[in-house]
BAMIGU-605458 format. One record per residue (C-alpha): residue number from 1; x, y negated, z. Coordinates in Angstrom, 1 decimal. Layout:
BEGIN
+-----+--------+--------+--------+
!   n !     c1 !     c2 !     c3 !
+-----+--------+--------+--------+
! NUM !      X !      Y !      Z !
...
+-----+--------+--------+--------+
***
This chain:
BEGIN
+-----+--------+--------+--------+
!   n !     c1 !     c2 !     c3 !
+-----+--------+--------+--------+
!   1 !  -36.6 !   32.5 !   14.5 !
!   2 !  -40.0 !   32.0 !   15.2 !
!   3 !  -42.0 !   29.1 !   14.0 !
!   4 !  -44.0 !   27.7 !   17.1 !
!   5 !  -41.8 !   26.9 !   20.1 !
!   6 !  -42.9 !   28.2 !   23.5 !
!   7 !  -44.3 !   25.5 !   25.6 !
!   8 !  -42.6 !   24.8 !   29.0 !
!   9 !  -44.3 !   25.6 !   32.0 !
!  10 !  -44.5 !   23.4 !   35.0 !
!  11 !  -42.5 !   24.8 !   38.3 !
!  12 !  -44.3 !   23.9 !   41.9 !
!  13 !  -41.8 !   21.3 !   42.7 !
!  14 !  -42.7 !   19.4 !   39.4 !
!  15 !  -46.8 !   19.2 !   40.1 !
!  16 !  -46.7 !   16.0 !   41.8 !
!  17 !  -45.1 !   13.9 !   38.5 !
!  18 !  -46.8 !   16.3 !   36.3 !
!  19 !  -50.1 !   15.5 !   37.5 !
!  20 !  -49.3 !   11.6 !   37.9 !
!  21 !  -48.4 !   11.9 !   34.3 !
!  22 !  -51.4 !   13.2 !   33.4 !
!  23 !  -53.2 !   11.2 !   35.1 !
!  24 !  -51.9 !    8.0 !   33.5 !
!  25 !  -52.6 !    9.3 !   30.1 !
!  26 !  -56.3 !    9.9 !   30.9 !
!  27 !  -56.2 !    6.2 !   32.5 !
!  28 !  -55.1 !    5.1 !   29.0 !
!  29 !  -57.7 !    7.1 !   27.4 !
!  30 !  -60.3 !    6.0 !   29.3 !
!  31 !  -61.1 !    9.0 !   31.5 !
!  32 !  -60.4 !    6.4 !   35.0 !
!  33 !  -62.7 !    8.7 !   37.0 !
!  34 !  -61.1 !   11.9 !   35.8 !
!  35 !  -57.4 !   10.7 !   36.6 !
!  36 !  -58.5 !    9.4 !   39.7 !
!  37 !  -59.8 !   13.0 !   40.8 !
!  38 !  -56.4 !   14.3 !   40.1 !
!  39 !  -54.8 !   11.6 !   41.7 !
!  40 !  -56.9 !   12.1 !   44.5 !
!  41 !  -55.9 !   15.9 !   44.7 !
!  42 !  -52.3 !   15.8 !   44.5 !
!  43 !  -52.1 !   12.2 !   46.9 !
!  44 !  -55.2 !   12.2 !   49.7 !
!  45 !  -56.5 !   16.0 !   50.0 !
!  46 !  -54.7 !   17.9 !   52.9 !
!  47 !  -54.6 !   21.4 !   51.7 !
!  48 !  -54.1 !   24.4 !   54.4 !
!  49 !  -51.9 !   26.3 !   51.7 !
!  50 !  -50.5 !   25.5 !   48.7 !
!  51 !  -52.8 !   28.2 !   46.8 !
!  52 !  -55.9 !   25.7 !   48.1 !
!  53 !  -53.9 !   23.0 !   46.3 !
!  54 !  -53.5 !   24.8 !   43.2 !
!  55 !  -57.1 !   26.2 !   43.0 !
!  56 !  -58.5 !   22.8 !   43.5 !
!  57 !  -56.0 !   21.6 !   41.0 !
!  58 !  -56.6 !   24.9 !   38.6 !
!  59 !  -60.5 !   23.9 !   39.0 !
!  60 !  -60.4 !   20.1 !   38.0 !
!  61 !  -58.1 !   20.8 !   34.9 !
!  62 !  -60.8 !   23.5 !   33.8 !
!  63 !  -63.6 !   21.3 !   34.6 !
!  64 !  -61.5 !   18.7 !   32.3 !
!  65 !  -60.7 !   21.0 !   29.7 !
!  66 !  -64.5 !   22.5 !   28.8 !
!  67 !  -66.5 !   18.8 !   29.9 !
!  68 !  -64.4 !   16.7 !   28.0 !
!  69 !  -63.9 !   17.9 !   24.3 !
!  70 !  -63.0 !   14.3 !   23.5 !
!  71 !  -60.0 !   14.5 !   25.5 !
!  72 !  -57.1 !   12.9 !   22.7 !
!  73 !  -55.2 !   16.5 !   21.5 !
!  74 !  -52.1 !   15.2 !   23.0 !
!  75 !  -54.0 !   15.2 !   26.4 !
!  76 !  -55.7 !   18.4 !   25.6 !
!  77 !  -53.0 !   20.4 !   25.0 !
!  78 !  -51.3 !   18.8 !   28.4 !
!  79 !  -54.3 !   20.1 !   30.4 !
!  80 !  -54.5 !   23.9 !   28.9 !
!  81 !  -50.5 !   23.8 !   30.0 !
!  82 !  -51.3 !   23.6 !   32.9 !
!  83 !  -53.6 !   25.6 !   33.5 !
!  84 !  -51.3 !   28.1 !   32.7 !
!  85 !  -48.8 !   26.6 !   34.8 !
!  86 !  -50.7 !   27.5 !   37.6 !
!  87 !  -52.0 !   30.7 !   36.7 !
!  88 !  -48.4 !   32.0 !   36.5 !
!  89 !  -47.2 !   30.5 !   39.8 !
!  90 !  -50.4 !   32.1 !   41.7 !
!  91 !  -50.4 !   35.1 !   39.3 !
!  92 !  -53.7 !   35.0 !   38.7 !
!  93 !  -54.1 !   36.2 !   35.1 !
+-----+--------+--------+--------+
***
């Protein structure tokens, strides 16, 4: 058996809560400006494609990731998940 579990990816249909999740731990955290971005990106921005969504999704939680290395580890670890998340479902790494 191996000692570190594999983390569970998020599927497309799961973004939406994912996200709001996220976004309400950042909240707590204090990052109000960062989880209203996300917010913002999943709720208000009309994307022509659901790739555009994911980019500008796959661009904030970069832009989180590297600008904030006080993000709490719990939050952290949420936000490179995801990341991957979407790199799977657009196959781009």
């Amino acid at each position: 058996m191996w000692p570190f579990r594999k983390s569970k990816l998020a599927r497309p249909k799961d973004f939406p809560e994912v996200i709001d999740a996220l976004a309400e731990k950042l909240r707590s955290a204090h990052f109000v400006v960062e989880a209203d971005r996300l917010h913002s990106l999943v709720h208000e921005v009309v994307a022509t494609t659901s790739n555009e969504l994911y980019y500008q999704l796959h661009l904030a939680l970069k832009t989180l990731d590297h600008e904030h290395r006080a993000l709490p580890h719990e939050i952290a670890v949420e936000v490179r998940r995801l990341i991957k998340s979407i790199d799977k479902i657009c196959r781009w790494k």
